[in-house]
SEVOVEX-790434 format. One line per 5 residues: their letters; for each residue y, x, z of C-alpha. Coordinates in Angstrom, 3 decimals. Each point is the difference from the previous one (the first is absolute). Last residue first. Example, Ala and Ser with C-alpha at 12.3 -4.5 7.8 and 13.67 -1.06 7.14 Angstrom:
<atoms>
SA> -1.060 13.670 7.140; -3.440 -1.370 0.660
</atoms>
This chain:
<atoms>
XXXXX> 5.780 -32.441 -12.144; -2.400 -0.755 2.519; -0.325 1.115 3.041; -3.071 0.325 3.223; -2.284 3.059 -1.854
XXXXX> 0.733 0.890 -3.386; -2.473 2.371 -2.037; -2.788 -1.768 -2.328; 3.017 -3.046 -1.032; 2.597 2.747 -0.026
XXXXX> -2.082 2.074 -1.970; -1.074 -3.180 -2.910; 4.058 -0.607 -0.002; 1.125 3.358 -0.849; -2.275 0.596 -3.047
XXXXX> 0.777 -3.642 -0.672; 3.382 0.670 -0.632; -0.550 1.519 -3.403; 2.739 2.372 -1.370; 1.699 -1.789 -2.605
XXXXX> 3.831 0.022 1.509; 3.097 -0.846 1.510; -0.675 -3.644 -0.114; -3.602 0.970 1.520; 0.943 1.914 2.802
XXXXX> 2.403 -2.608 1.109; -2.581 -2.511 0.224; -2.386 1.594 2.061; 2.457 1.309 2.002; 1.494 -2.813 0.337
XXXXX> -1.872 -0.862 3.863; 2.247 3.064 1.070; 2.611 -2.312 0.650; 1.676 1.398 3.029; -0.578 3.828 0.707
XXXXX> -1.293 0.397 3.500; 0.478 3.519 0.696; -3.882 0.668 0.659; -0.914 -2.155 -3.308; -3.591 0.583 1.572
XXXXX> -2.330 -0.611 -3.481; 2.571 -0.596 -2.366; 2.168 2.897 0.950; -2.781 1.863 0.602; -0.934 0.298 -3.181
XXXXX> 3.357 1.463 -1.151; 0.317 -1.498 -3.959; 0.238 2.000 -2.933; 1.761 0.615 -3.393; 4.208 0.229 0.757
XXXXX> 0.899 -1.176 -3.207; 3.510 -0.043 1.605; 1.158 -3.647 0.420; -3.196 -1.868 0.376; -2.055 2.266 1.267
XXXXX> 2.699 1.880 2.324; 2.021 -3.391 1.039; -3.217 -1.456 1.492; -0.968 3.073 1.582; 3.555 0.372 1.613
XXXXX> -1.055 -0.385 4.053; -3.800 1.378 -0.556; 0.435 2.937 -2.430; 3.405 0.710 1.064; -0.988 1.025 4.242
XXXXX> 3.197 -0.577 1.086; 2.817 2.535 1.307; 3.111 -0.869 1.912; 2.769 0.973 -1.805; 2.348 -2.659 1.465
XXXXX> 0.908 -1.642 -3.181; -3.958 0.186 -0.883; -1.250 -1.632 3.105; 2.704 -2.790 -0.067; -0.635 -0.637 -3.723
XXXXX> -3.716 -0.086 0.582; 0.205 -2.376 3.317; 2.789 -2.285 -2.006; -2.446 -0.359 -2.991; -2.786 -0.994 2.826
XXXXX> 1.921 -2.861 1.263; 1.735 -1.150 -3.687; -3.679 0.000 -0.893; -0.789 -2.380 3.091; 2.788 -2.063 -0.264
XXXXX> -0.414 -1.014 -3.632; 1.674 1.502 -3.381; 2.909 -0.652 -1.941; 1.429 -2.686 2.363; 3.694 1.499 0.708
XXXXX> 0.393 4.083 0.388; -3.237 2.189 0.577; -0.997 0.152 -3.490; 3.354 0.909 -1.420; -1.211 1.310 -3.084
XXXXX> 2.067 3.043 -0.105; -0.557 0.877 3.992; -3.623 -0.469 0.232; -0.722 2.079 -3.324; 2.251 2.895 1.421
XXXXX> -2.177 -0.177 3.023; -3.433 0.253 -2.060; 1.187 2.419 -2.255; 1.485 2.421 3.027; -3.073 -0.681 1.801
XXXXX> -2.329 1.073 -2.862; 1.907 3.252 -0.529; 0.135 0.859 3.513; -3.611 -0.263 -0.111; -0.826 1.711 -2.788
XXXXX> -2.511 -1.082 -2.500; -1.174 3.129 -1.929; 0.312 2.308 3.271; 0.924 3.377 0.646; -0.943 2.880 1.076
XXXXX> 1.474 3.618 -1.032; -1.446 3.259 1.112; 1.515 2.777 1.836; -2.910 0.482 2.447; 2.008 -2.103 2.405
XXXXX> 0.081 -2.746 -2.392; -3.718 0.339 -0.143; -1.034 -0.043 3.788; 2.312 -3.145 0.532; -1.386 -1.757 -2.733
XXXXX> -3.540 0.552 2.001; 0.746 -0.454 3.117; 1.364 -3.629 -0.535; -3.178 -0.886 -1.133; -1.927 2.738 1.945
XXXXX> 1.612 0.289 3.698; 1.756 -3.789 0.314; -2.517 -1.442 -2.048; -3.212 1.533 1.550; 0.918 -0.086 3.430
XXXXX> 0.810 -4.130 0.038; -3.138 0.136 -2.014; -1.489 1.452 2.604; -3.360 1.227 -0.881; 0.530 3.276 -0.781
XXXXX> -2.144 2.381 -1.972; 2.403 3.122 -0.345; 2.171 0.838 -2.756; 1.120 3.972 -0.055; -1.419 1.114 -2.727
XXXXX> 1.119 -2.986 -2.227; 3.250 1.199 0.424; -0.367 3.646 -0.234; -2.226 -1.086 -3.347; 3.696 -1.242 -1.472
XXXXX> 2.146 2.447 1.280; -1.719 3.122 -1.413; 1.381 -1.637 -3.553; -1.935 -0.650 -3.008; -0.744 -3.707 0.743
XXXXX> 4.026 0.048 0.649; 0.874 1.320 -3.534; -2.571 -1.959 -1.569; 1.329 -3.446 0.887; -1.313 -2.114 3.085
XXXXX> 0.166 -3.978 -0.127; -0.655 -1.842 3.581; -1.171 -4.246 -0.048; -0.923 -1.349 3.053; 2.003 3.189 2.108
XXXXX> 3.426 -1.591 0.188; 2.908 2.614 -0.793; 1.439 1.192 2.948; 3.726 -0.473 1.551; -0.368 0.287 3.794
XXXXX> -1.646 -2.683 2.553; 0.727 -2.708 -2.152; 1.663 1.216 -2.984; -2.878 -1.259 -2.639; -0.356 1.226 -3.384
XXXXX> -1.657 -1.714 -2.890; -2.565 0.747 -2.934; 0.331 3.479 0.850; 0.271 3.367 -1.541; 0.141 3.475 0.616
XXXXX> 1.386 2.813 -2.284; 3.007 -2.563 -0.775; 2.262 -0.237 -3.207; -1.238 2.685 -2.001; -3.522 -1.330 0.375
XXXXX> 0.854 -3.129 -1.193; -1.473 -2.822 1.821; 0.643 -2.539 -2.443; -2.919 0.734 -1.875; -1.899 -1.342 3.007
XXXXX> 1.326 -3.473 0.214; -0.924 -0.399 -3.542; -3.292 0.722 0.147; -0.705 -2.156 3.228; 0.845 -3.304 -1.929
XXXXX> 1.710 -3.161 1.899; -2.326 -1.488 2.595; -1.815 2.974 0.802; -0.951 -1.031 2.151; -1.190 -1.348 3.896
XXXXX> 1.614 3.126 2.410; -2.380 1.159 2.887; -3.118 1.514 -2.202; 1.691 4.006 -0.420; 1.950 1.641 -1.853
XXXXX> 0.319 4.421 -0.310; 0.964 1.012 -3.766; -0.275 3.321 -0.788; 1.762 1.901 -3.221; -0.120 2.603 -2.150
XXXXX> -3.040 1.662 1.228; -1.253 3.954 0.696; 1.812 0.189 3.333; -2.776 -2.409 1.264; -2.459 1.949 -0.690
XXXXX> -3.834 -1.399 0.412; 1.572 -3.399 1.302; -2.881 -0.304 2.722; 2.553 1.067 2.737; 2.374 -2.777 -1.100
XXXXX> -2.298 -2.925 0.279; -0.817 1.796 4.030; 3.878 -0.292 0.624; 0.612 -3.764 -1.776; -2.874 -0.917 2.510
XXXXX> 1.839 1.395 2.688; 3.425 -1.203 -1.022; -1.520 -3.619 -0.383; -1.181 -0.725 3.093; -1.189 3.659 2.487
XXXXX> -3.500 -1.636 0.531; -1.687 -2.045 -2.550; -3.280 1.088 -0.996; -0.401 1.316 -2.938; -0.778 -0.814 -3.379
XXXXX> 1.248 2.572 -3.088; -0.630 -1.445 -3.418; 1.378 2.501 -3.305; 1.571 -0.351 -3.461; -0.095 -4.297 0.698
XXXXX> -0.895 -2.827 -2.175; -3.622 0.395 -0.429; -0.204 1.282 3.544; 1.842 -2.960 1.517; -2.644 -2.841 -1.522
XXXXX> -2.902 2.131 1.145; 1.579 -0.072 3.407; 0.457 -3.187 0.203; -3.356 -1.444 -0.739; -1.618 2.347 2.374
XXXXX> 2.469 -1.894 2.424; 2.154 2.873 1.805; -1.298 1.649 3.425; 2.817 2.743 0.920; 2.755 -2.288 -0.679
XXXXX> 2.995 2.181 0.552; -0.380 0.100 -3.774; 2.211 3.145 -2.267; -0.368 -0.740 -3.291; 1.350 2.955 -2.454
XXXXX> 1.401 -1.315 -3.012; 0.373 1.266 -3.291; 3.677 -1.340 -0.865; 1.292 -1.034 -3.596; 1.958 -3.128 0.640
XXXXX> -3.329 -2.073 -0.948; -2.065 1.658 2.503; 2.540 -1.028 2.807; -0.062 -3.397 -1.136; -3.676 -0.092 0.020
XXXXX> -0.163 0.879 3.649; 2.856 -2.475 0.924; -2.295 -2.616 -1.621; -2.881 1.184 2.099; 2.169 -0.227 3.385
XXXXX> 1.110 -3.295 -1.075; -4.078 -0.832 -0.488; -1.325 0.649 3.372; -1.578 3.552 0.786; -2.106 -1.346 3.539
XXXXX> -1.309 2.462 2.245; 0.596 -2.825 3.169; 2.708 1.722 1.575; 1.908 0.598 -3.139; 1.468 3.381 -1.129
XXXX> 1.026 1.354 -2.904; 2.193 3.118 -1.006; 1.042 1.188 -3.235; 0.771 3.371 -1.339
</atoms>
């Protein structure tokens, strides 16, 4: 289940890539567009690569058009698995097939790229992975029963994303995350601390500034959003295979350096940066990264 949306009915080519990638790691997918009046062009492109096109306007974000995607699965308690992504990560930079075969099913019921603790613990709701024994249960179509088109996003996250994870672990069912937070901070800190980077002349001011701030945050169990303050660290460290689009486009939590990205991505890997670059050039209004 994937959702698009662009304000000027535009599919750009990351999101195409994406497509394909999903294809590849065995998926039929289910395109979900809160871009009611697509490019002709578009649209015939989508339909040879996707099971089923669904356009609609977009109220109610992503959990809204992820609800009306659902309700044309004929039965969803017939399938192994669901996949729910969406157009605001740039990847996969490091292959999408293996990053789902490590969600074992007999590990987690429910699956997430990452998890967040902001707000409550919740697994973030770009990239979702059900297994059969939820799709089967009354507790997944209560869920999606009870989602309302909101246009808060505010709303949204705090009632959906984090809704959502908490619904399931209620309902007896485990979540968890392929790239854990907690694990990710206790790499990165333990990598500080045995290479020394913030003793003598190892690294400049400014990274010693903003290696301090993560420290600081994660000694005092504050939480951070990973997939903007450790996305370096993730693709590079931990195969981690996408990119936050709005951390290029509004870096809200001003991450130094992000002008790397470019490079970074491809040290750490083949995908093709261009994909990125030709929607940041279409898309990005007063910055440049």
């Amino acid at each position: 289940m994937f959702v698009h949306y662009d304000r000027y009915g535009v599919v750009d080519d990351y999101v195409y890539y994406y497509l394909q990638c999903i294809a590849n790691a065995g998926f039929c997918i289910v395109l979900v567009s809160n871009s009611p009046d697509l490019r002709a062009t578009d649209l015939a492109k989508l339909r040879e690569l996707c099971g089923l096109v669904i356009l609609r306007k977009n109220v109610g974000l992503d959990f809204g058009a992820y609800k009306d995607g659902i309700a044309a699965i004929p039965d969803v308690r017939a399938l192994d698995t669901l996949m729910l992504a969406n157009d605001s990560v740039y990847g996969p930079i490091h292959h999408l097939g293996s990053m789902v075969e490590k969600m074992d099913s007999q590990k987690a019921d429910v699956w997430g790229a990452t998890d967040s603790w902001e707000i409550k613990f919740h697994l973030q709701s770009y990239f979702i992975l059900f297994h059969s024994r939820v799709l089967a249960s009354d507790h997944f179509a209560m869920f999606w029963k009870k989602v309302r088109c909101v246009q808060s996003k505010a709303w949204v996250i705090r009632n959906y994303e984090v809704g959502l994870t908490r619904h399931f672990q209620q309902g007896g069912f485990r979540c968890r995350a392929l790239f854990q937070y907690r694990e990710v901070a206790t790499r990165i800190t333990d990598a500080v601390i045995a290479r020394k980077l913030l003793d003598g002349e190892t690294l400049d001011q400014t990274r010693k500034m903003y290696l301090t701030r993560i420290l600081t945050s994660i000694v005092s169990g504050t939480p951070m959003n990973g997939s903007h303050y450790f996305w370096d660290y993730l693709i590079t460290s931990m195969a981690f295979p996408f990119i936050k689009r709005d951390l290029l486009h509004r870096n809200p939590v001003r991450i130094p350096f992000l002008t790397y990205w470019e490079q970074l991505i491809k040290d750490a890997s083949t995908y093709d940066t261009d994909l990125i670059l030709r929607h940041l050039e279409r898309s990005l209004k007063n910055r440049s990264v």
